[in-house]
C-alpha positions in Angstrom: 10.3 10.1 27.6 7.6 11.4 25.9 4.4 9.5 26.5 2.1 11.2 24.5 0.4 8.5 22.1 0.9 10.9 19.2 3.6 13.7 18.6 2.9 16.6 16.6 6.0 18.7 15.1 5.9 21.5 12.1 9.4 23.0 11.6 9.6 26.1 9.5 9.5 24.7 6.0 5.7 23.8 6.6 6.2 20.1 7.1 4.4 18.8 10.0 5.6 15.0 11.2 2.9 12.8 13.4 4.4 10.8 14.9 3.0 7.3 16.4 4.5 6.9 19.8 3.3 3.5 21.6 6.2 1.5 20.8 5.2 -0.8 23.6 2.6 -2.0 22.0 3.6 -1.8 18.1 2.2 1.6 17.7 -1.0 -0.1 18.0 -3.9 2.2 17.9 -7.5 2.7 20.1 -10.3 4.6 20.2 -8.7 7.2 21.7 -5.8 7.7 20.2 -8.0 7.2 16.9 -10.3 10.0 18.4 -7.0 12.2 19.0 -5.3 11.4 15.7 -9.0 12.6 13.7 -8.7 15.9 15.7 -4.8 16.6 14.6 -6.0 16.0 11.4 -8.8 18.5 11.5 -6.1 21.0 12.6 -3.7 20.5 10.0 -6.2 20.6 7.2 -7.3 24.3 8.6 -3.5 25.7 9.1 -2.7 27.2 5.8 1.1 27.4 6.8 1.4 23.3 6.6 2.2 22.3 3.2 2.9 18.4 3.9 2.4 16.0 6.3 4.8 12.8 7.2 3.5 10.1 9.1 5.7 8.4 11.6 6.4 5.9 14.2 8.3 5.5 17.3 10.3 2.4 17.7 10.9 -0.5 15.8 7.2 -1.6 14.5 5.2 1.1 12.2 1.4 -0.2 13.1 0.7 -3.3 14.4 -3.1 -1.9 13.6 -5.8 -2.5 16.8 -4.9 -2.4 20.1 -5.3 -6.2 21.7 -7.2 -4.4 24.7 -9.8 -2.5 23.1 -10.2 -5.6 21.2 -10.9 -7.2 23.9 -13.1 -4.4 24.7 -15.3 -4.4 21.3 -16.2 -8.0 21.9 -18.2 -7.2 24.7 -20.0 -4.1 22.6 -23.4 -3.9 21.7 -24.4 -3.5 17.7 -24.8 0.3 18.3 -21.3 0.4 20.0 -19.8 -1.5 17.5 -20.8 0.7 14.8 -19.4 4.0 16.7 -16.2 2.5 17.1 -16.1 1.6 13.2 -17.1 4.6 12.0 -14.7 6.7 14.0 -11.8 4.6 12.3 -13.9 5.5 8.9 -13.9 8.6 9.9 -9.8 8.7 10.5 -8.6 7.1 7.6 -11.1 9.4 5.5 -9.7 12.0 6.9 -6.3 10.9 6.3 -6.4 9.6 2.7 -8.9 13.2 1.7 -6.2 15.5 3.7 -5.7 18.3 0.7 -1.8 18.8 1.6 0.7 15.6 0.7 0.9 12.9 2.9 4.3 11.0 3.2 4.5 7.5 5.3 7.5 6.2 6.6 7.4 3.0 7.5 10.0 0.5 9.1 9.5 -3.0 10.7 5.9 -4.2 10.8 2.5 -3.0 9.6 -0.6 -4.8 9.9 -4.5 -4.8 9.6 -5.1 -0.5 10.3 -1.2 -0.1 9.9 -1.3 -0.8 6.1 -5.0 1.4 6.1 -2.8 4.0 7.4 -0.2 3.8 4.5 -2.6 3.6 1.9 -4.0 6.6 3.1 -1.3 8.7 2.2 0.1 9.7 -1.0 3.4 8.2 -1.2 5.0 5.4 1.5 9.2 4.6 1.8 9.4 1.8 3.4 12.7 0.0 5.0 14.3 -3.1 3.5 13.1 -5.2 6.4 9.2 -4.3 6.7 6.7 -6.8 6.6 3.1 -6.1 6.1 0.0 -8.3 6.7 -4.1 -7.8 6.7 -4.4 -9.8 9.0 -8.4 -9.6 10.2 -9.3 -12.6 8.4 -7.6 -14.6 10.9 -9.3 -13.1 13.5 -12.7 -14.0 12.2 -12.6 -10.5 11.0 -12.8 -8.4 8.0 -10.4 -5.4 7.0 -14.1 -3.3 5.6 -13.0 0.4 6.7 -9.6 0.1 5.5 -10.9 -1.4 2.3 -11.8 1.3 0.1 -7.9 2.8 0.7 -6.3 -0.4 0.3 -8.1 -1.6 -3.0 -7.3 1.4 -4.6 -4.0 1.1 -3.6 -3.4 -2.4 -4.8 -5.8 -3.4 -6.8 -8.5 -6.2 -6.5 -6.3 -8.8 -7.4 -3.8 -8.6 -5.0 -6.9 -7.7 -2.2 -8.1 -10.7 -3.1 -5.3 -13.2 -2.5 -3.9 -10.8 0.9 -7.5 -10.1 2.3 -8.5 -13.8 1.9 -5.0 -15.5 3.0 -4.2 -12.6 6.0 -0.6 -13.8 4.5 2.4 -11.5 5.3 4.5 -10.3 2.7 7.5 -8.5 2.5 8.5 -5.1 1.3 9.8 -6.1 -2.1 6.0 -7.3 -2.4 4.7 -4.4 -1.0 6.6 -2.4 -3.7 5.3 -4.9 -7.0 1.6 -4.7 -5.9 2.1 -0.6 -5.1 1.4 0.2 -1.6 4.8 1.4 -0.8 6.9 3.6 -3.5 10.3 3.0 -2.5 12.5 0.4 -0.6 15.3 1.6 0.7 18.0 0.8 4.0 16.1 1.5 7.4 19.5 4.3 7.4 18.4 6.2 4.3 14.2 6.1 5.4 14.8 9.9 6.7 16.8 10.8 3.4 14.1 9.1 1.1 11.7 11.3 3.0 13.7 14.3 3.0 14.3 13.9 -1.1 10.5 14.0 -1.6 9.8 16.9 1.0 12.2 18.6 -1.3 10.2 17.5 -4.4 7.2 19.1 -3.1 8.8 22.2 -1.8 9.9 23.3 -5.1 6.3 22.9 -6.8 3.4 25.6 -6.1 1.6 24.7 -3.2 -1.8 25.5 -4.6 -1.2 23.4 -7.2 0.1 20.4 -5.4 -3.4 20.4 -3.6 -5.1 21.2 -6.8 -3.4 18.0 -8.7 -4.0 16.1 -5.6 -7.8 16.6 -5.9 -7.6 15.9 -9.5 -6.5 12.2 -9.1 -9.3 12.1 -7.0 -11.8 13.4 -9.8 -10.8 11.3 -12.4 -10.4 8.5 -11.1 -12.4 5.4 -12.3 -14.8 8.0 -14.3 -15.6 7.4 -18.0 -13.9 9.2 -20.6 -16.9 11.6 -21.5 -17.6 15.1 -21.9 -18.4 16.0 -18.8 -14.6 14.9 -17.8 -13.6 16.4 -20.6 -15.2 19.5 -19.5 -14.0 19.2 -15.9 -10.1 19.4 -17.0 -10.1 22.2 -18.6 -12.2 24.0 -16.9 -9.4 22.8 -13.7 -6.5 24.1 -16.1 -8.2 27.4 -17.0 -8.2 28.0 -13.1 -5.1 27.3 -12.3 -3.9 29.1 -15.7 -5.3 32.0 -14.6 -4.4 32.3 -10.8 -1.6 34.1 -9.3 0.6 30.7 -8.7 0.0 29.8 -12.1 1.3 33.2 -13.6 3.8 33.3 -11.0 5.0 30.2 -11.9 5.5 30.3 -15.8 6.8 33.8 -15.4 9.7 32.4 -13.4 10.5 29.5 -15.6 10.3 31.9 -18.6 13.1 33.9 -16.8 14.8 31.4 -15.4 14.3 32.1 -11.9 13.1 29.9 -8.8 9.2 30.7 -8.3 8.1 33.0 -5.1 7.4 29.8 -3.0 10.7 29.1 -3.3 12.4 32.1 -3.3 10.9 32.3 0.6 12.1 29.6 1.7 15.7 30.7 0.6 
């Protein structure tokens, strides 16, 4: 058995799955596998050959968010420890959610506290039929603050408001309404939800999946002014202009799969 907290794999389509793999303890994470997951990130972010990323878990729980140990750890910290430990689990999830190649979760049984950061992180999230999910801090005397900024955006402040304050644990029908997760489907068909996006993304331009990745980011929550204006079209006469963008209208003119398709045939 494998007993590496995390599992790294990129097959040759340039799709790298991480893999949680503490299924003793719910996938639950620590500093150091939070220090070891930052790292994998860095890497993946600086290997041009990866075009997406899934994130995965070992067992039957997704996240169960911190580790009860290094809990039991932090409440023993100082102030100035404290504050390293939070801002290294900042640190992750800004990594995770600002990662410019798509981010996939698959998620089956539970996710809670850091398990649903984690999710919200990434750009799309199949969950299984039987999921539950729960921020859960509250209960602890606790607040869910570094996963905030992810989850908010993710689900609004309405619903943040009733789940943050409640730490209730709702279902994945739920999770679906209030948009953290994109699809439900049978724990059996998580791998071919997954698969059916991977092939999604493998027939669009790479450069231009990052590219429209970083514009959601851009125009998000900005006013409708010229100097948006001015930013998207000034993105579109770019891309327009580069060699995936000719490439790309070329081959749909004559009705022919793109270069970045063509090699992966």
């Amino acid at each position: 058995m494998n007993e590496e907290p995390l599992i790294l794999e990129k097959d040759g389509r340039g799709v790298a799955r991480l893999t949680l793999n503490r299924p003793e303890v719910h996938n639950a994470f620590d500093d150091e596998l939070i220090a070891r997951f930052t790292d994998l990130l860095g890497g993946l972010e600086k290997d041009g050959r990866v075009r997406a990323l899934v994130l995965q878990a070992n067992g039957k729980n997704f996240s169960a968010g911190a580790d009860l140990r290094w809990m039991r750890r932090m409440a023993d910290y100082q102030e100035q420890e404290n504050r390293r430990d939070a801002l290294a689990l900042a640190e992750l999830m800004r990594r995770l959610n600002g990662l410019p190649i798509p981010t996939i979760a698959r998620v089956q049984g539970a996710a809670y506290g850091g398990g649903v950061g984690l999710i919200a992180c990434c750009d799309m999230a199949v969950a299984s039929e039987d999921s539950m999910f729960g921020l859960t801090e509250v209960k602890l005397g606790l607040i869910p603050a570094v996963i905030s900024p992810y989850v908010v955006a993710a689900i609004g402040q309405r619903a943040a408001r009733r789940w943050f304050l409640t730490a209730g644990r709702f279902d994945a029908a739920e999770a679906h309404r209030i948009g953290l997760i994109h699809e439900v489907v049978p724990e059996t068909r998580l791998s071919d939800k997954v698969d059916a996006l991977l092939d999604q993304l493998a027939s669009s331009g790479p450069r231009a999946v990052t590219a429209a990745k970083d514009l959601v980011f851009s125009v998000a929550n900005r006013p409708l002014d010229t100097s948006l204006i001015q930013d998207t079209a000034e993105r579109i006469t770019r891309v327009r202009a580069s060699e995936e963008g000719r490439e790309g209208v070329s081959a749909f003119l004559e009705k022919r799969a793109p270069g970045w398709v063509a090699d992966k045939c």
